[in-house]
C-alpha positions as CSV (number, residue, x, y, z in Angstrom):
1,X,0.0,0.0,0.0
2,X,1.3,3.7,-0.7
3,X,1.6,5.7,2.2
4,X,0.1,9.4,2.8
5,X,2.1,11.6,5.2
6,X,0.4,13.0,7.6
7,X,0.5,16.5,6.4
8,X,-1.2,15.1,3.0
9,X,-3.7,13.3,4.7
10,X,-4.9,16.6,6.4
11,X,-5.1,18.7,4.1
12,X,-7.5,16.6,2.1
13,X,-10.3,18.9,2.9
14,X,-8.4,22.0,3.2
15,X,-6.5,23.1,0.5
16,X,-7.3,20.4,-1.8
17,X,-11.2,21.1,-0.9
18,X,-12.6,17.3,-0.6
19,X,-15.6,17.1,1.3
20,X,-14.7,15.0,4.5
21,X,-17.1,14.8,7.3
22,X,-16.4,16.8,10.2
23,X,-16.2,14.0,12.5
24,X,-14.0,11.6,9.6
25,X,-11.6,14.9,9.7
26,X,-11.7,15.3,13.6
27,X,-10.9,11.1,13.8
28,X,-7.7,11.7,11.2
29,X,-6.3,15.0,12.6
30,X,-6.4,13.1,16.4
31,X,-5.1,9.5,14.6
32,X,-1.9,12.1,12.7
33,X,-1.5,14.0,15.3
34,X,-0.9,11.1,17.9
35,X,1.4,9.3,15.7
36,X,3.3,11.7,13.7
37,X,7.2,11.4,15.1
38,X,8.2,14.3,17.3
39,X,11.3,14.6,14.9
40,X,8.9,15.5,11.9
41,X,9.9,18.6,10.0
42,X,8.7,21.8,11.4
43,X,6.4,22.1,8.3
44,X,4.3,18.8,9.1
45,X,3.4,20.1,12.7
46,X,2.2,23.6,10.6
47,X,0.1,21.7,8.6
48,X,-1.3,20.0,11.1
49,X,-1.6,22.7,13.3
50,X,-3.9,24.4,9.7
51,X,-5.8,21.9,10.3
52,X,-6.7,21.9,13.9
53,X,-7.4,25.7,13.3
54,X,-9.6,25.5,10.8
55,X,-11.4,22.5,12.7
56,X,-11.9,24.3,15.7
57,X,-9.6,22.9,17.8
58,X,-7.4,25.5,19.4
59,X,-5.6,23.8,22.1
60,X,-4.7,20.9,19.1
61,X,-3.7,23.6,17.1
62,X,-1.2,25.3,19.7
63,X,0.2,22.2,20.4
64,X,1.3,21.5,16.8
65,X,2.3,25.0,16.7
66,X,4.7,24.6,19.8
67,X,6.0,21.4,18.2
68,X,6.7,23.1,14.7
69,X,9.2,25.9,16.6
70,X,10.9,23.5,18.7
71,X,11.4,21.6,15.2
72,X,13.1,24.7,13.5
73,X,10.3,26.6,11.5
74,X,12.0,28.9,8.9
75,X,15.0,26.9,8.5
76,X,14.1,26.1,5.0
77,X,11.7,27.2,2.3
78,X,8.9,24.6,3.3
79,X,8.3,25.1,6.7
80,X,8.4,28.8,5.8
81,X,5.6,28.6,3.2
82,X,3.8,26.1,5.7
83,X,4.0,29.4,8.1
84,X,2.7,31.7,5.9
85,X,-0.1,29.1,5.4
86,X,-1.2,28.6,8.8
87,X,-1.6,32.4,9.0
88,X,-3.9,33.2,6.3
89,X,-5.0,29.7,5.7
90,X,-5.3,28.5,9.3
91,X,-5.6,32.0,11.6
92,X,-7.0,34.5,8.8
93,X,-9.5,31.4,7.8
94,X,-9.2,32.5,3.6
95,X,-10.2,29.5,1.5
96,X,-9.9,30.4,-2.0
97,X,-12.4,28.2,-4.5
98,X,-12.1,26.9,-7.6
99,X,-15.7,28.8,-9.1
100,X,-14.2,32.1,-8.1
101,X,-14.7,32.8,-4.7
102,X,-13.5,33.3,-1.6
103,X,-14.2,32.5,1.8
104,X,-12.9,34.3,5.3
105,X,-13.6,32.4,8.8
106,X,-10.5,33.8,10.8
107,X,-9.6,32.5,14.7
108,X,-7.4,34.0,16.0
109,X,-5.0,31.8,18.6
110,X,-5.2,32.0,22.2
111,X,-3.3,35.0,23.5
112,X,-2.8,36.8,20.0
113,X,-5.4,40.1,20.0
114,X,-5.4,40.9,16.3
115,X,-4.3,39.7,12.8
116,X,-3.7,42.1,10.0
117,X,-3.1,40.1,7.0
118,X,-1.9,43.0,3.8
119,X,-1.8,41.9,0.1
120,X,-3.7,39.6,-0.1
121,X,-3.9,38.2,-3.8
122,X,-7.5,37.5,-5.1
123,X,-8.5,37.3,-8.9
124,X,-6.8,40.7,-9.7
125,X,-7.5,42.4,-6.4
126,X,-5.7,43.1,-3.5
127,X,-7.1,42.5,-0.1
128,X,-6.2,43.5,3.5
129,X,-8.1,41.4,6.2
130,X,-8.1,42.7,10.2
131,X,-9.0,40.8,12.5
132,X,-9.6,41.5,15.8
133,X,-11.9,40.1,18.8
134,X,-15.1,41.7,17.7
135,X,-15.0,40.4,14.3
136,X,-13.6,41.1,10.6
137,X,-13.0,43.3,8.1
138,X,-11.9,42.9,4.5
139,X,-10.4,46.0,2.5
140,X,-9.3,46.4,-1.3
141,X,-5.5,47.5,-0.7
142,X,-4.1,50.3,-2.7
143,X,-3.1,48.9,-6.1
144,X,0.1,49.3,-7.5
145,X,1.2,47.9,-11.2
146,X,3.6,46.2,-12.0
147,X,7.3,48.2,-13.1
């Protein structure tokens, strides 16, 4: 049998959009999470901890997080893109869709008060989402062409 890494099998539903029933998606994330090696790279723990955000699970999430800088995160150009994931992906909640729309459900993380996310990239727009505990906002940011 081929096997699925544990930050592929996550991310079924989220990027790669599959429809997986909440509590199919809750079983995996708790199954990868309890078996992926303490020595995975720091970009495995991020994509778990995506997950756990956009599932709900905070305390999941923060614990993946934690394991993902003790692992080394920006150390190379994976788990530095799996960083910048887990903040508009995972924290700013921005799913992008294959019809041509967009979706924002941030969370923020325990003990962070506000997210600003700036140039964001959507169709030929560019967004800037705040986030703050009394909700959301979504901006077009000043557009500048290219030189």
């Amino acid at each position: 049998p081929t096997s699925v890494p544990a930050a592929g099998a996550v991310q079924l539903a989220h990027p790669l959009g599959m429809a997986i029933d909440p509590t199919v998606r809750d079983n995996d994330l708790n199954y990868y999470s309890a078996v992926t090696s303490p020595t995975a790279p720091p970009s495995t723990w991020l994509a778990i901890a995506e997950a756990h955000t956009r599932a709900g699970n905070a305390t999941a999430a923060e614990a993946a997080r934690a394991r993902a800088l003790e692992a080394g995160v920006g150390a190379d150009l994976e788990s530095a893109g799996a960083l910048l994931s887990l903040m508009w992906s995972g924290y700013g909640g921005v799913s992008f869709h294959t019809n041509g729309t967009m979706t924002v459900a941030p969370q923020l993380p325990a003990g962070i008060d506000s997210l600003v996310l700036r140039q964001l990239q959507f169709l030929s727009n560019r967004l800037i989402l705040r986030v703050d505990a009394k909700g959301w906002t979504l901006e077009l940011a000043p557009f500048s062409p290219p030189e």
